[in-house]
N, CA and C atoms as an extended XYZ file, in Angstrom:
234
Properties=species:S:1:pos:R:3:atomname:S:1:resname:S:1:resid:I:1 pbc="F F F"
N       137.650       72.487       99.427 N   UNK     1
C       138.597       73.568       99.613 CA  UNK     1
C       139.426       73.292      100.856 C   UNK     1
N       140.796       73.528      100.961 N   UNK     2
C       141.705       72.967      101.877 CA  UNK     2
C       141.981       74.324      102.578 C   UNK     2
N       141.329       75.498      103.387 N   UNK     3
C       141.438       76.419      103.616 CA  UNK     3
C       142.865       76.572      104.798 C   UNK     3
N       143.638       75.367      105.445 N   UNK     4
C       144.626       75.123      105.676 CA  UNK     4
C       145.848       75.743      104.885 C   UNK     4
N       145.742       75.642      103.553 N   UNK     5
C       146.549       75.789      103.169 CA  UNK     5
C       147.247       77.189      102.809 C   UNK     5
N       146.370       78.253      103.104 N   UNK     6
C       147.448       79.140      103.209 CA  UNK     6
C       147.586       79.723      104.812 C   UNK     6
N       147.826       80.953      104.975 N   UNK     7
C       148.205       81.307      106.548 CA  UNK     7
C       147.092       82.063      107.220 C   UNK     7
N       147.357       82.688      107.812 N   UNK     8
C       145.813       83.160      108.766 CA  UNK     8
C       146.175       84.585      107.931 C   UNK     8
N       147.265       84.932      107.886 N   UNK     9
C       147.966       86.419      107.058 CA  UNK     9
C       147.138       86.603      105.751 C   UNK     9
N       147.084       85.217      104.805 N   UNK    10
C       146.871       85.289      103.733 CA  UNK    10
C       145.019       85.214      104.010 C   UNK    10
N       144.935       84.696      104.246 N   UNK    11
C       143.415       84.854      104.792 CA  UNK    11
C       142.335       86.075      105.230 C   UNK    11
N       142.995       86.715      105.814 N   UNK    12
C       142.861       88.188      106.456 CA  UNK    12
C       142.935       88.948      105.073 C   UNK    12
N       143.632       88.861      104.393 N   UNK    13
C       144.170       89.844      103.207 CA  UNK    13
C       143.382       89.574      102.141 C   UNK    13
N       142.912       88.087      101.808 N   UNK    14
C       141.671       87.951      100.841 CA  UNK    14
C       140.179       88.394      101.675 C   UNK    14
N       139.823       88.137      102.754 N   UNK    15
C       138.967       88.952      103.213 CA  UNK    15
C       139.007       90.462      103.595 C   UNK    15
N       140.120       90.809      103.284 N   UNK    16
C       140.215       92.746      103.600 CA  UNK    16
C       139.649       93.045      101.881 C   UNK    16
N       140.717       92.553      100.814 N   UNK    17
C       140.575       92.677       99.422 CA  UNK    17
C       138.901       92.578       99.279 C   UNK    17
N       138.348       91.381       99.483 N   UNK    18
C       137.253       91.484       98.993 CA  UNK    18
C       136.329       92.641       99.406 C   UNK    18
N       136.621       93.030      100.197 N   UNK    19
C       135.649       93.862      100.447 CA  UNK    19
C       136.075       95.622      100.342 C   UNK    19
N       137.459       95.439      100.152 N   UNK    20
C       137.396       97.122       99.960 CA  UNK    20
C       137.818       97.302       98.209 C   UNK    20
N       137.565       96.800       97.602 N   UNK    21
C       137.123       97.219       95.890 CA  UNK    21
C       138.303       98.069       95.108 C   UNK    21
N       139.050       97.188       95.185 N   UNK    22
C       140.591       98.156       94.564 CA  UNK    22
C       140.538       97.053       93.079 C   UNK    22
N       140.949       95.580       93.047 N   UNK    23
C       141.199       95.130       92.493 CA  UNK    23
C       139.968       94.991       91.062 C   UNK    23
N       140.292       95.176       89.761 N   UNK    24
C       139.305       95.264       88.969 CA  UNK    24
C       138.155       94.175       88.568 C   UNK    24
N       137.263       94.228       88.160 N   UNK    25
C       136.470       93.100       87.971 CA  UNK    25
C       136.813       92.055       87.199 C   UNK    25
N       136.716       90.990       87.652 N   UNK    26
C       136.923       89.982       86.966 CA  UNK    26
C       138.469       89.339       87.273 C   UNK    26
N       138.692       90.067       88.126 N   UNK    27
C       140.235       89.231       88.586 CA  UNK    27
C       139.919       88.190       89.268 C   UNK    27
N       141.402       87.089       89.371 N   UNK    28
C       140.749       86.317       90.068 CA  UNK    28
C       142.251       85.341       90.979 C   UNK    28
N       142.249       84.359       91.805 N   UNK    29
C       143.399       83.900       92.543 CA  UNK    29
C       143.897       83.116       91.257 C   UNK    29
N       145.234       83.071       91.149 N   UNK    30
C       145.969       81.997       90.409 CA  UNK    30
C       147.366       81.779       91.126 C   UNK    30
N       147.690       80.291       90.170 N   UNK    31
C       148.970       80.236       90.458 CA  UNK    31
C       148.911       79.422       91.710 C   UNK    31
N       149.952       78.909       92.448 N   UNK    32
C       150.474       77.934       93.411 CA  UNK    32
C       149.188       78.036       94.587 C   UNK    32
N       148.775       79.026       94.860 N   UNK    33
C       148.298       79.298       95.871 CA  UNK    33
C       146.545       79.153       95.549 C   UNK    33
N       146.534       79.294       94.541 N   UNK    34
C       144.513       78.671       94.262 CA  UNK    34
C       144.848       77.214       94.117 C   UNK    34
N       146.225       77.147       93.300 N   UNK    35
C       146.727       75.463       93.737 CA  UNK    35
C       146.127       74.895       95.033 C   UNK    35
N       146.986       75.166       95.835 N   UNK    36
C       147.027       74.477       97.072 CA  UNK    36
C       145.433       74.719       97.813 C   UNK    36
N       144.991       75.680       97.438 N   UNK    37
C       143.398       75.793       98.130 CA  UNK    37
C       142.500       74.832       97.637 C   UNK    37
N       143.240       74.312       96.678 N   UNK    38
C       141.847       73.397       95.650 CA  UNK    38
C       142.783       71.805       96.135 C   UNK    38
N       143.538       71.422       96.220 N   UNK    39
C       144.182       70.512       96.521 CA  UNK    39
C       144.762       70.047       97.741 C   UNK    39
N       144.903       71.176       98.240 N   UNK    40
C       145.780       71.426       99.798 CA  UNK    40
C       147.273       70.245      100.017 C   UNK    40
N       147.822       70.421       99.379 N   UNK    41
C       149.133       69.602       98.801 CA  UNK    41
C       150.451       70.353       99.642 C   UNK    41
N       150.229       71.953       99.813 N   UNK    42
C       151.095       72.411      100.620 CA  UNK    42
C       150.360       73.718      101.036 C   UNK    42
N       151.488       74.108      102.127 N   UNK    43
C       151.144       75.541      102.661 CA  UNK    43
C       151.632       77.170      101.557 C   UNK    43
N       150.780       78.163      100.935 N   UNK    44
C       151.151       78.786      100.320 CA  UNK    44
C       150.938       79.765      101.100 C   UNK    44
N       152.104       81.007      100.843 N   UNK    45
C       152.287       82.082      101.517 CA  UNK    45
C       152.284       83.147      100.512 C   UNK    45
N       151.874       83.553       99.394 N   UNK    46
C       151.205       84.765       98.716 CA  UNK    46
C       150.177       84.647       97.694 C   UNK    46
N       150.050       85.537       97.409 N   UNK    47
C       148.964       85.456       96.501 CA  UNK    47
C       149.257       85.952       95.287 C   UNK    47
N       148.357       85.119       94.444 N   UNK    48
C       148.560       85.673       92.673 CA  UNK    48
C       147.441       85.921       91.969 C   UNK    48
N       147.404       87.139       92.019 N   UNK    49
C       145.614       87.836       91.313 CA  UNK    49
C       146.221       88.027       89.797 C   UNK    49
N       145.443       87.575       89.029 N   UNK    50
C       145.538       87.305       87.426 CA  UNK    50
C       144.323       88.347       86.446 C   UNK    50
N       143.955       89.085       86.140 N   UNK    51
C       143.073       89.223       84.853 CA  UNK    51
C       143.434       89.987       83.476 C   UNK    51
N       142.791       89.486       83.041 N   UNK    52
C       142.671       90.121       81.544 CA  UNK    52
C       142.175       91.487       80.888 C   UNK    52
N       141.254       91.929       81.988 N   UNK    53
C       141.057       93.748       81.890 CA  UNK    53
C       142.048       94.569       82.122 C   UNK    53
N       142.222       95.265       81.801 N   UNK    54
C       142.655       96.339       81.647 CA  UNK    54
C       142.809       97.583       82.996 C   UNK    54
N       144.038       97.704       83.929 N   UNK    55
C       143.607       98.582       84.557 CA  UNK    55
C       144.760       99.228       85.109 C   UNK    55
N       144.516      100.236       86.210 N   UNK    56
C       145.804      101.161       85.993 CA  UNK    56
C       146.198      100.969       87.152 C   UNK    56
N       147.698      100.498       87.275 N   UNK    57
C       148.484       99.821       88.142 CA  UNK    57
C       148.589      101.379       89.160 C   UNK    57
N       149.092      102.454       88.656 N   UNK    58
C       149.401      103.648       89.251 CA  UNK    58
C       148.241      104.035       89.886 C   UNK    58
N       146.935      103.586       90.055 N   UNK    59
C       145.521      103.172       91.037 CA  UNK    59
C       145.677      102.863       92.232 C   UNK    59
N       145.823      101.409       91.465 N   UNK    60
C       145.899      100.235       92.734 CA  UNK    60
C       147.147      100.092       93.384 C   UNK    60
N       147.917      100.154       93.046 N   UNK    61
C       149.132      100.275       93.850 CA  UNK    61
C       149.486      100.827       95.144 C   UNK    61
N       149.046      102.303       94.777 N   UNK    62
C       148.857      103.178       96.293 CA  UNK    62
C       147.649      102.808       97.217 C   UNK    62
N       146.668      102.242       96.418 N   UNK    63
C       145.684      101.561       97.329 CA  UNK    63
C       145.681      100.440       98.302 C   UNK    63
N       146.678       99.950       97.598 N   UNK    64
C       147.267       98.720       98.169 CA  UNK    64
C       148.161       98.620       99.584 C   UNK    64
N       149.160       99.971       99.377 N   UNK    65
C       150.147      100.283       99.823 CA  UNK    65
C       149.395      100.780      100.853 C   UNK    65
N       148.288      101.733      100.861 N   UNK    66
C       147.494      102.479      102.020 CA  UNK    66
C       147.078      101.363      103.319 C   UNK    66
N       146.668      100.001      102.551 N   UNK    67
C       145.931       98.810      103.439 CA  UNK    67
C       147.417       98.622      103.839 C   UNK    67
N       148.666       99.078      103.612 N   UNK    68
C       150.080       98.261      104.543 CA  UNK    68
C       150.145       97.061      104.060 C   UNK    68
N       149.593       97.016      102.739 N   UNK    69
C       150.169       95.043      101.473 CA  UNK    69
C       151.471       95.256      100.775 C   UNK    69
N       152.037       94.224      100.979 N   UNK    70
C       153.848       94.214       99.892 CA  UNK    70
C       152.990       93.720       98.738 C   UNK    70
N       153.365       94.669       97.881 N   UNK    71
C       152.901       94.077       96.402 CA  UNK    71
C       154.319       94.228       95.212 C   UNK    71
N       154.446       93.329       94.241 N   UNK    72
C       155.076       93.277       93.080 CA  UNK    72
C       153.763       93.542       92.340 C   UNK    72
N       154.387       94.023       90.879 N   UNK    73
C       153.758       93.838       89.957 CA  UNK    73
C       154.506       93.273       88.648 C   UNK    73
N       153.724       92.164       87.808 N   UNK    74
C       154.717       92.144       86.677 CA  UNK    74
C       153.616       91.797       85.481 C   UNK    74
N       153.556       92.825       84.430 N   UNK    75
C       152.924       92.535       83.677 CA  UNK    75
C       153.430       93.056       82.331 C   UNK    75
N       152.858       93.051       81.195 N   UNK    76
C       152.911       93.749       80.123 CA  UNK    76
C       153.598       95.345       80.140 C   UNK    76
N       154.698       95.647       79.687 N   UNK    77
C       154.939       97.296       80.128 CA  UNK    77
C       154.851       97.760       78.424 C   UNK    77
N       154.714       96.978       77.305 N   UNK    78
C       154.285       97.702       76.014 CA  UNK    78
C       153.601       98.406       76.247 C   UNK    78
């Protein structure tokens, strides 16, 4: 693991996440940034949480927003 590769920011924010229980089970890092942790090829500056359950954005969102995190969301709106 190339723990270099993202910022001390991004670091802080996967250790706040893990431990205060917003995000649903079974999510998990994807995208450029589990890239670069597994490879360390470059420096990544956000994060991309991925799963397949089911859960309610109008939740987590304000939860998110409470910890002071910039979040997008883009998923399925059917």
């Amino acid at each position: 693991m190339f723990d270099q590769a993202i910022t001390k920011n991004a670091k802080s924010t996967l250790a706040i996440l893990g431990k205060a229980d917003i995000l649903p089970p079974k999510t998990y890092l994807a995208g450029g940034t589990a890239l670069a942790i597994q490879l360390g090829h470059r420096i990544s500056y956000d994060l991309d949480f991925f799963t397949n359950e089911n859960f309610d954005r109008q939740t987590i969102l304000p939860k998110l927003g409470q910890l002071q995190f910039s979040t997008r969301y883009r998923g399925d709106e059917s």
